[in-house]
MARMAR-257870 format. One record per residue (C-alpha): residue in one letter; x, y, z. Coordinates in steps of 0.25 Angstrom, whole numbers, padded with zeros to 4 digits, always signed. Layout:
! residues N
aXYZ
...
END
This chain:
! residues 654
x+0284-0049+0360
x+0276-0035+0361
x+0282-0022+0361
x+0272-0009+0363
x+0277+0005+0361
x+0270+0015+0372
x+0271+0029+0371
x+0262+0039+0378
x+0253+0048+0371
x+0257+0062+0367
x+0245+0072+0367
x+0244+0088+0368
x+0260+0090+0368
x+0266+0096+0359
x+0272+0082+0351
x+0286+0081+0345
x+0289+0069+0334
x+0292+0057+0343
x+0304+0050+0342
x+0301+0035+0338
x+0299+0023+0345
x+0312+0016+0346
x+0309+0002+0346
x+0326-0001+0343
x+0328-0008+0356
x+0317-0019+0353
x+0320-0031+0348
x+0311-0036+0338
x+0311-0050+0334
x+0300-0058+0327
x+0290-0058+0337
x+0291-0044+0341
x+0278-0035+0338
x+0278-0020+0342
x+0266-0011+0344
x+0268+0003+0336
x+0256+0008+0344
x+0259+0020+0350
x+0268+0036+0349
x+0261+0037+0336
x+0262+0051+0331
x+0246+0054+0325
x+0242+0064+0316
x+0228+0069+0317
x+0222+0073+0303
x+0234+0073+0295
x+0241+0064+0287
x+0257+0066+0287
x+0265+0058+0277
x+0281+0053+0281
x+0291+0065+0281
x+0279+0074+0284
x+0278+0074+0297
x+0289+0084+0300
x+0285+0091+0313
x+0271+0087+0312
x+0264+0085+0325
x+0257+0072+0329
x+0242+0075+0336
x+0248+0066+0344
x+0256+0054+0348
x+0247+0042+0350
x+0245+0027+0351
x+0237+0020+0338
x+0224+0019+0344
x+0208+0024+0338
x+0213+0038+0335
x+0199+0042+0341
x+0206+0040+0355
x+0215+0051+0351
x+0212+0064+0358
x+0209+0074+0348
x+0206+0085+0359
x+0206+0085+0375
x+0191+0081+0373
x+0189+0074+0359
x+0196+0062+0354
x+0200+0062+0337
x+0188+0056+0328
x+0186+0043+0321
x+0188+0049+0308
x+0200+0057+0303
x+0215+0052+0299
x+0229+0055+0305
x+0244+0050+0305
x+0251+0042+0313
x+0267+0040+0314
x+0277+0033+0321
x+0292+0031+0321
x+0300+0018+0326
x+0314+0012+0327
x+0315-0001+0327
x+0329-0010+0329
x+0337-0011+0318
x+0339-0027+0320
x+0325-0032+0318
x+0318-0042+0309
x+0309-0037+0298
x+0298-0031+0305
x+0285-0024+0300
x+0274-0017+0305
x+0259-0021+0307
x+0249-0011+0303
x+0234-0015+0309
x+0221-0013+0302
x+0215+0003+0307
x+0204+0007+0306
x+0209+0019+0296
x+0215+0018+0282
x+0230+0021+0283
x+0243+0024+0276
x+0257+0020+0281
x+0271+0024+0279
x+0285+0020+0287
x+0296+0027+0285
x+0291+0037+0275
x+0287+0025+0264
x+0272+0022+0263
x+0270+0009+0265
x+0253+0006+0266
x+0239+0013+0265
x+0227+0007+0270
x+0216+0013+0262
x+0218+0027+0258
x+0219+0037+0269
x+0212+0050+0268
x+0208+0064+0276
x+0194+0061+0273
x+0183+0049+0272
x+0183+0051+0257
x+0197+0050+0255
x+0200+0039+0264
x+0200+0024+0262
x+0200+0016+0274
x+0206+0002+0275
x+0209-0006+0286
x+0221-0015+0286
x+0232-0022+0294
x+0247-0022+0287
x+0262-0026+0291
x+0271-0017+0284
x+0286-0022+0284
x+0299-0012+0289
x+0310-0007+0284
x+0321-0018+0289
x+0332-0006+0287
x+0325+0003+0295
x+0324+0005+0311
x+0315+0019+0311
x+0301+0019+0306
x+0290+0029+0305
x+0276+0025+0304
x+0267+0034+0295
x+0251+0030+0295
x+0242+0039+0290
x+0226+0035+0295
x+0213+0041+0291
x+0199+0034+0296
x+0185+0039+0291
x+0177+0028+0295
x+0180+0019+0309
x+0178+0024+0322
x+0193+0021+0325
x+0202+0032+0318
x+0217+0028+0316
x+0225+0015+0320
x+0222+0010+0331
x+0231-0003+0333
x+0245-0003+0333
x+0255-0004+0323
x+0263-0019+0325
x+0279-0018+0323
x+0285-0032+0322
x+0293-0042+0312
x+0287-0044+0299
x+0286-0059+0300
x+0279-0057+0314
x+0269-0049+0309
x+0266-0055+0294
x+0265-0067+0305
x+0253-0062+0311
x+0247-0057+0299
x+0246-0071+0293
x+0241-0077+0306
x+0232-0067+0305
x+0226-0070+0293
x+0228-0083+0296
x+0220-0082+0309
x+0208-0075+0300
x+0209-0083+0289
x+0203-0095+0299
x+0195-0087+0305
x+0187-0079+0293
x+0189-0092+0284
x+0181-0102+0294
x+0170-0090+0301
x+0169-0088+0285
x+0167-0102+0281
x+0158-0105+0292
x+0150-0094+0291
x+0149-0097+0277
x+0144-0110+0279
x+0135-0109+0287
x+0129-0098+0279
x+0127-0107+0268
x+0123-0119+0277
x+0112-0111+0281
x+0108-0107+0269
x+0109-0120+0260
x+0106-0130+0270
x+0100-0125+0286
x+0090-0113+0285
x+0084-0116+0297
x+0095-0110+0307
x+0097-0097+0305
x+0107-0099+0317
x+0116-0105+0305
x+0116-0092+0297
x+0117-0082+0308
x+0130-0090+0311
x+0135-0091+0297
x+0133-0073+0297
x+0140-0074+0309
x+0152-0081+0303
x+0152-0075+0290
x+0151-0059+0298
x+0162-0063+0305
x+0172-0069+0295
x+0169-0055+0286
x+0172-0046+0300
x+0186-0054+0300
x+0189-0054+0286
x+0186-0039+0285
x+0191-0034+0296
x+0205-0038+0293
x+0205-0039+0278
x+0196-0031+0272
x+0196-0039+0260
x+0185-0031+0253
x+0195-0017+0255
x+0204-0027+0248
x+0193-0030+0237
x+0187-0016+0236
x+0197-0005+0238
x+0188+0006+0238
x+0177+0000+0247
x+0171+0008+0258
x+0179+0004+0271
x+0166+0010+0278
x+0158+0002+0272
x+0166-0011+0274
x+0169-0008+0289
x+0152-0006+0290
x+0150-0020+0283
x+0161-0026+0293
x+0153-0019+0304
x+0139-0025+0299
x+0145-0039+0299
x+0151-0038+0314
x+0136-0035+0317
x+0131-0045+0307
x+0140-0056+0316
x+0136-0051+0329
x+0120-0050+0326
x+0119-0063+0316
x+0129-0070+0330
x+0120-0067+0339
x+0108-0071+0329
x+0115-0085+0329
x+0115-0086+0345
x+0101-0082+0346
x+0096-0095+0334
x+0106-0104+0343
x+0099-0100+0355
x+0086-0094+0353
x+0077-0101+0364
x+0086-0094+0373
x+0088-0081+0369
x+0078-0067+0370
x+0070-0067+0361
x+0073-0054+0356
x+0087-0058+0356
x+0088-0058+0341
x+0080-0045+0338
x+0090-0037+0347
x+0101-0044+0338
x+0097-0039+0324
x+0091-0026+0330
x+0105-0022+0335
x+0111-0027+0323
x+0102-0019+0315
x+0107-0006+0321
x+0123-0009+0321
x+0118-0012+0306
x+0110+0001+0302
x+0122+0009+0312
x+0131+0004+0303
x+0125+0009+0289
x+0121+0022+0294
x+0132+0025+0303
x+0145+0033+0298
x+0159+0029+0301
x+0165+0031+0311
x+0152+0027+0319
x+0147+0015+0314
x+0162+0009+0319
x+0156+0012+0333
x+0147+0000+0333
x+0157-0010+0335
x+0155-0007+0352
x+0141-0009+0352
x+0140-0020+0344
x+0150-0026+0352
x+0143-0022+0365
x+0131-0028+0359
x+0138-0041+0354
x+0144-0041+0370
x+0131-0042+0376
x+0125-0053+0366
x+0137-0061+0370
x+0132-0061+0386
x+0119-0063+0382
x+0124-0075+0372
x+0132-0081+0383
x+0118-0080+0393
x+0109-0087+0384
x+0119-0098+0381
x+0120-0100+0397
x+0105-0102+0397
x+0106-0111+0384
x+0115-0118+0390
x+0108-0121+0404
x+0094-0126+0395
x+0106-0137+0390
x+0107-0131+0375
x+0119-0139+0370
x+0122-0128+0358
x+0122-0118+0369
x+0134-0123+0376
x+0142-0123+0360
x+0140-0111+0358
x+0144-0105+0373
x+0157-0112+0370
x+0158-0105+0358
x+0155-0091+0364
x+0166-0095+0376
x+0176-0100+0365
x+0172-0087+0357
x+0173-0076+0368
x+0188-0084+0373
x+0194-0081+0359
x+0189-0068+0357
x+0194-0063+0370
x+0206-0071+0367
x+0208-0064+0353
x+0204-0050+0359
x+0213-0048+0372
x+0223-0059+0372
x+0227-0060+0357
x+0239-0050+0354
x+0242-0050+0339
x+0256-0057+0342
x+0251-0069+0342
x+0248-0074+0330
x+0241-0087+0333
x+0233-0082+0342
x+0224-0074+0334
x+0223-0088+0326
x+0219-0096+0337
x+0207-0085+0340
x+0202-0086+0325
x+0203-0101+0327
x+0196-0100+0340
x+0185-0093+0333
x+0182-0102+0322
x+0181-0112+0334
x+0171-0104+0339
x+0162-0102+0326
x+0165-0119+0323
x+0158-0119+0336
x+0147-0112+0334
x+0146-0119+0320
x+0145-0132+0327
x+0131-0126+0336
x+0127-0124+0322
x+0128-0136+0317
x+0125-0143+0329
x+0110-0136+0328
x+0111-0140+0313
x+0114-0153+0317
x+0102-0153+0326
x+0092-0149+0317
x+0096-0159+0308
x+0094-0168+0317
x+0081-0163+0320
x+0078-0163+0306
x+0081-0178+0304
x+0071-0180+0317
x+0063-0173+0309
x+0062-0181+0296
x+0062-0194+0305
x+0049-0189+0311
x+0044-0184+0298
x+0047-0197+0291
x+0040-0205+0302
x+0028-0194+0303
x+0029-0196+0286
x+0028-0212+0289
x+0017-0209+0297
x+0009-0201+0288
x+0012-0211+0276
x+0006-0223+0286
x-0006-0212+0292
x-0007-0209+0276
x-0009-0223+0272
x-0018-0225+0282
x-0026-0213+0279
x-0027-0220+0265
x-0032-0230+0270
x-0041-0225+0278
x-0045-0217+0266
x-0047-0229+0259
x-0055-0235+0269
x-0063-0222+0269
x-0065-0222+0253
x-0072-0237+0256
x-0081-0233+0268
x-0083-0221+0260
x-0090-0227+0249
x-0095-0237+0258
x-0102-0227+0265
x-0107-0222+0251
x-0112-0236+0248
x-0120-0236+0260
x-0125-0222+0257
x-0131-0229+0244
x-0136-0239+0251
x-0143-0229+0260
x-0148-0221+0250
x-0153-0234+0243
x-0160-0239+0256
x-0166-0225+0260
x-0171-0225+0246
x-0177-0241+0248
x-0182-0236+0260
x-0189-0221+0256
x-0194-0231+0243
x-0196-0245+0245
x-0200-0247+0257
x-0208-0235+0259
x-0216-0237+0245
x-0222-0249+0250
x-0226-0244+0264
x-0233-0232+0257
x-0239-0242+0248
x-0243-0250+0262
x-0248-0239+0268
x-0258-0234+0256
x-0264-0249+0254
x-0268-0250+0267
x-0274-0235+0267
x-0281-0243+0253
x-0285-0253+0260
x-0292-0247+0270
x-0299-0237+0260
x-0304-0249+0252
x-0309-0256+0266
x-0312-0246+0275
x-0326-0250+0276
x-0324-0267+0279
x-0313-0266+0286
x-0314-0270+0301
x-0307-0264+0314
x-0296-0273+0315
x-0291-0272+0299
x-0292-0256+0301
x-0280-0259+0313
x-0272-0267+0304
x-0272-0255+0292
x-0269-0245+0302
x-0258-0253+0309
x-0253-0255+0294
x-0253-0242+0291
x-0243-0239+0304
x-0233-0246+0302
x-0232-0241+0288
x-0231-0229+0294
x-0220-0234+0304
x-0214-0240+0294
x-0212-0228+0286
x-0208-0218+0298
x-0198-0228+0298
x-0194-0228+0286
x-0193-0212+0286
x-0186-0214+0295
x-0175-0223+0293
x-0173-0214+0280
x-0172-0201+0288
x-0161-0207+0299
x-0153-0211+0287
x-0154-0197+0279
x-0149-0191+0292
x-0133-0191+0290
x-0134-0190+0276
x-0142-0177+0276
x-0138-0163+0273
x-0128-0159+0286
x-0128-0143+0281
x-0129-0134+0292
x-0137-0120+0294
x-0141-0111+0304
x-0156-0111+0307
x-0164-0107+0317
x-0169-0120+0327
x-0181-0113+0331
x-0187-0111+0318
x-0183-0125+0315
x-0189-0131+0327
x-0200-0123+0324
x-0202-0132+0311
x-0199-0145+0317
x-0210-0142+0326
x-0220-0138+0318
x-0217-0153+0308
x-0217-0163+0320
x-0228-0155+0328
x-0237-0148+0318
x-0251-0148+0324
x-0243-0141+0338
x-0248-0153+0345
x-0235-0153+0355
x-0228-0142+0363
x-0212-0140+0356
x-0206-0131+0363
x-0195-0124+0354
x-0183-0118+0360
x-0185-0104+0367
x-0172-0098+0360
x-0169-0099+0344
x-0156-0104+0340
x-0148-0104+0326
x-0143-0117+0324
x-0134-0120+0314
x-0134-0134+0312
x-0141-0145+0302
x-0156-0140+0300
x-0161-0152+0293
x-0156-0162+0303
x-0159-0152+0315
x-0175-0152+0310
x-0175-0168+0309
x-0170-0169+0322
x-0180-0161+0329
x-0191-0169+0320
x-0187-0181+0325
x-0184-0176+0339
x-0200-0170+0341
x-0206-0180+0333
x-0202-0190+0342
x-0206-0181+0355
x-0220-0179+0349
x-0221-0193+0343
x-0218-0200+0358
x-0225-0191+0367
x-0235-0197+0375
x-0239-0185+0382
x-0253-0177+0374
x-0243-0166+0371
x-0230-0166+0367
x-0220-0156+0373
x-0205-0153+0367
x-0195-0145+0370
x-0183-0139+0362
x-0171-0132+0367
x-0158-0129+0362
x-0143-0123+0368
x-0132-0119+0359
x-0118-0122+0363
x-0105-0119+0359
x-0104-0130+0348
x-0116-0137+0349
x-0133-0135+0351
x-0141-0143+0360
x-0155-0146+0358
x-0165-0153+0368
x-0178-0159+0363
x-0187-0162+0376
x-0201-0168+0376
x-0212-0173+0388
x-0214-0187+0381
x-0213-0199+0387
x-0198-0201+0390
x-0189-0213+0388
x-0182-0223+0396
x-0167-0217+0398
x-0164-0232+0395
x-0168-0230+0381
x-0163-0216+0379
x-0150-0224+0370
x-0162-0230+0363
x-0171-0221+0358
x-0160-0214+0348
x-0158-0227+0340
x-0166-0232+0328
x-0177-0238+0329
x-0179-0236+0342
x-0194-0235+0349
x-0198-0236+0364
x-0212-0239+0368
x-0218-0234+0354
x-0233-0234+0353
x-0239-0238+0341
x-0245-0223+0339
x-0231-0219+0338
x-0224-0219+0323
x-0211-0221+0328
x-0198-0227+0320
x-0189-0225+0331
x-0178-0217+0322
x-0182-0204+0325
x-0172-0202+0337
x-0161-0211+0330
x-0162-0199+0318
x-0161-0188+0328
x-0147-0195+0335
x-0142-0196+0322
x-0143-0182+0318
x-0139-0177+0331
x-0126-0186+0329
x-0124-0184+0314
x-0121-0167+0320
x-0112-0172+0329
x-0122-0170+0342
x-0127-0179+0354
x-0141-0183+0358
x-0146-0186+0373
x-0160-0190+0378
x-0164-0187+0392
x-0179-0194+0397
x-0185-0201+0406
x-0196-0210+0404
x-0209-0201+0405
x-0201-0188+0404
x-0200-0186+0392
x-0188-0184+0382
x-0177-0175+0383
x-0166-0176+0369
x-0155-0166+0368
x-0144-0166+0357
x-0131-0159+0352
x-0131-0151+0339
x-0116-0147+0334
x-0116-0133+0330
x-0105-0135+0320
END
């Protein structure tokens, strides 16, 4: 059962001592609470003890509300800071069970007497900042059972909150009612600063011994920890307790800072949860803003820095909207932590609206039920954590299955790659066997059997010096003939030796100029000027093989001049550079060949329709293909028989 006491407000007369308020008719039993909350005589700027009030005038007659609301003047309202008096006088019946009354926490110190006997101080009162120590909390102070009339004494004095005096009323009701609601009170607190606590706690710890990779995990665990220190200090100060003289300022700055920290490191959590669906510079506006409440707070003075409970809220109010839209559209793209977290949000904004409007302090239990519903809430929201913990660990283990079939896979690819290896160990040394081998044969070949072709080749020049004079026609013939093919056989030879040096030369590259090295190629295969070789019109710089590039162009006008068949042999040279690559042509007005035999005439030992007035070993083409292929290029022939011979080949640049 709720009785309030209304009286209206008496400002601008000229104010006798009201009577008391006669409260003998009620019947209290142990249900009963009473509002003390209004015809409270205040005194402005003055503090009057019990038996000196005589004939005082109150400033006025008011209800226990912000003292800031009080009209100090037709125009101006009374400050933040200041102190004053308050007083009230009662009669309650006689016939009662022990009854006591409630003082809540103000935002003031404060100092209380009834019925003239001092009974309390809340930090040390004062008529200046430096004399005044605020304190801030709740009391139940028993009654006289002898006594039916009370007068209330509280003398208030605030120097740092934005609300001066007190500004919730005073509860009458019976002792065991009231310690009643104190201990469920605590009770209801208990659970709910012990588990946020514990959770917040944990998760910190979680976060930093075992899962560093979510930081959703520690903007949760602030979150928790912030909001269990807001509840524990809001309505226990236990470091007032610990340190009596600390700075109340300072404390209520630090209490400040946390409700930021809880909102900012909150909305931080949502935006890791949910960060594919949120503006990007979401999180920026976050820690900009709380940046500024932050710095506000250390620079501001009191009463002002008190203000910035409304814009934050404001702030916070509008996150919440924006909160609830993104979850809506995580929602629709079937995100299934999405749809935890909106039921955390709804459960959330039920109790908290709950708590606010539809709790009344009489009930006990309810404000247990609510603390009880928030832990729910934050369990909840636990559970989306370990959820995404759980699925990361699941991703984990997917991810060290792959890795262990991926390592199975290297271990067989790496065995293989021994192997192969191995295999490549073998053919290398293979290959440097056969590389002797080479070596040995070129040397047999450059030695042996060229020693006795020399040896061949002078005898028969002997033979005929010695004989010159007897022999006949016919034997003259046979030495000539003799003679070449020694001389065939050791183009041959020559030639077998150069093919084979070609891959094993020097591969160094060098920039030259082709004109000045055609110019010397011509001169070697054409030194009398017998034929016309035209040389390209434009010089190039070619960076490229110069050795192998001169025996190329040797071979190729060589076997122009060597094959003519017309009195004078004309060649011509061209060259284009592209991106990656030149192209030569070498063109000549010869004889042409077949196109069925243009596949042909690049192998060994290949001759068509060779005259016996032409040295040919049919290698000379074979050696250009090869150093054409051995840098990576391709080589074509274009003729028709009688047409002479048109060969173009690729030269990589790099």
């Amino acid at each position: 059962m709720l009785f309030s006491v209304h009286f209206s407000l008496v400002f601008g007369q000229e104010l006798k001592e009201p009577t008391p308020i006669h409260l003998e008719g009620v019947t209290i039993n142990e249900e009963t609470t009473i509002e003390l909350n209004d015809h409270w005589e205040f005194y402005w700027n003055t503090f009057i003890k019990p038996g000196n009030f005589n004939n005082t005038e109150p400033f006025s007659i008011v209800s226990l509300k912000n003292w800031t609301e009080f009209k100090a003047t037709k125009t101006a309202n009374l400050p933040s800071f200041g102190y004053a008096t308050y007083r009230l006088k009662i009669d309650i019946p006689k016939v009662r069970p022990h009854v006591s009354l409630y003082f809540p926490a103000a935002y003031s110190s404060s100092k209380i007497w009834i019925n003239g006997r001092f009974f309390s101080e809340m930090g040390k009162v004062g008529t200046t900042k430096s004399a005044t120590l605020h304190r801030r909390f709740s009391q139940i102070i028993p009654l006289n059972t002898d006594e039916t009339h009370f007068e209330i004494v509280i003398q208030v004095a605030n120097f740092y909150h934005n609300k001066g005096g007190i500004d919730k009323p005073l509860i009458l009701g019976t002792s065991h009612h009231l310690h009643d609601l104190k201990a469920k009170r605590i009770m209801a607190d208990m659970i709910f600063i012990g588990c946020l606590g514990f959770i917040g706690i944990f998760f910190l710890l979680f976060y930093v011994l075992y899962w560093n990779k979510d930081k959703a995990v520690l903007y949760f665990a602030i979150l928790c920890i912030s909001l269990s220190y807001m509840a524990l200090s809001d309505r226990y100060a236990p470091f007032t307790v610990i340190f009596e003289s600390i700075s109340f300022i300072l404390l209520t700055k630090f209490e400040y800072f946390t409700l930021f920290l809880a909102g900012t490191f909150g909305s931080l959590f949502f935006n890791n949860i949910f960060t594919n669906f949120i503006y990007k510079a979401y999180s920026k506006v976050i820690l900009f803003s709380f940046y500024v409440l932050v710095l506000l707070i250390i620079f501001l003075n009191p009463p002002h820095f008190t203000k910035l409970l409304i814009p934050f809220l404001s702030l916070m109010i509008i996150n919440l909207v924006y909160v609830t839209y993104v979850i809506i559209k995580a929602i629709i793209a079937k995100r299934l932590e999405s749809i935890l977290l909106l039921v955390s949000m709804v459960l959330g904004s039920i109790i908290f609206i709950t708590h606010i409007f539809f709790f009344l302090g009489e009930n006990g239990n309810a404000i247990i039920y609510v603390n009880f519903g928030y832990i729910v809430v934050f369990l909840l929201l636990s559970m989306l954590l370990m959820k995404r913990f759980s699925d990361s660990f699941l991703e984990l283990e997917k991810s060290k299955e792959i890795a262990l079939l991926q390592k199975k896979e290297i271990t067989a690819q790496s065995n293989q790659l021994v192997n192969a290896n191995f295999e490549l160990e073998e053919s290398l040394t293979l290959l440097e066997n056969y590389n002797a081998e080479l070596d040995d044969f070129n040397h047999i070949v450059s030695h042996d059997l060229k020693t006795p072709l020399v040896s061949v080749h002078a005898l028969v020049s002997f033979i005929e010096e010695d004989l010159k004079d007897t022999l006949n026609l016919e034997t003259k013939e046979h030495l000539n003939l003799l003679k070449d093919v020694v001389a065939r056989m050791d183009a041959l030879i020559n030639g077998l030796l150069n093919y084979s040096k070609i891959a094993k030369g020097n591969k160094q590259k060098e920039p030259f100029s082709l004109y000045q090295l055609l110019h010397k190629v011509k001169g070697v295969v054409d030194h009398q000027n017998l034929h016309i070789i035209e040389l390209p019109a434009k010089d190039v710089e070619i960076y490229a093989n110069k050795i192998e590039l001169d025996h190329l162009f040797q071979n190729l006008l060589s076997n122009a001049i060597k094959h003519n068949d017309k009195a004078q042999t004309i060649i011509q040279i061209s060259v284009i550079e592209k991106p990656n690559e030149y192209l030569f042509t070498v063109s000549d007005n010869g004889p042409g060949i077949d196109p069925k035999y243009h596949d042909k005439i690049f192998k060994m030992f290949s001759q068509l329709n060779v005259s016996n007035d032409v040295k040919s070993t049919g290698i000379g083409l074979a050696i250009v293909k090869k150093i054409v292929t051995e840098n990576h290029g391709t080589i074509t022939l274009d003729s028709d028989e009688g047409k002479g011979i048109r060969i173009s080949f690729t030269w990589r640049i790099k």
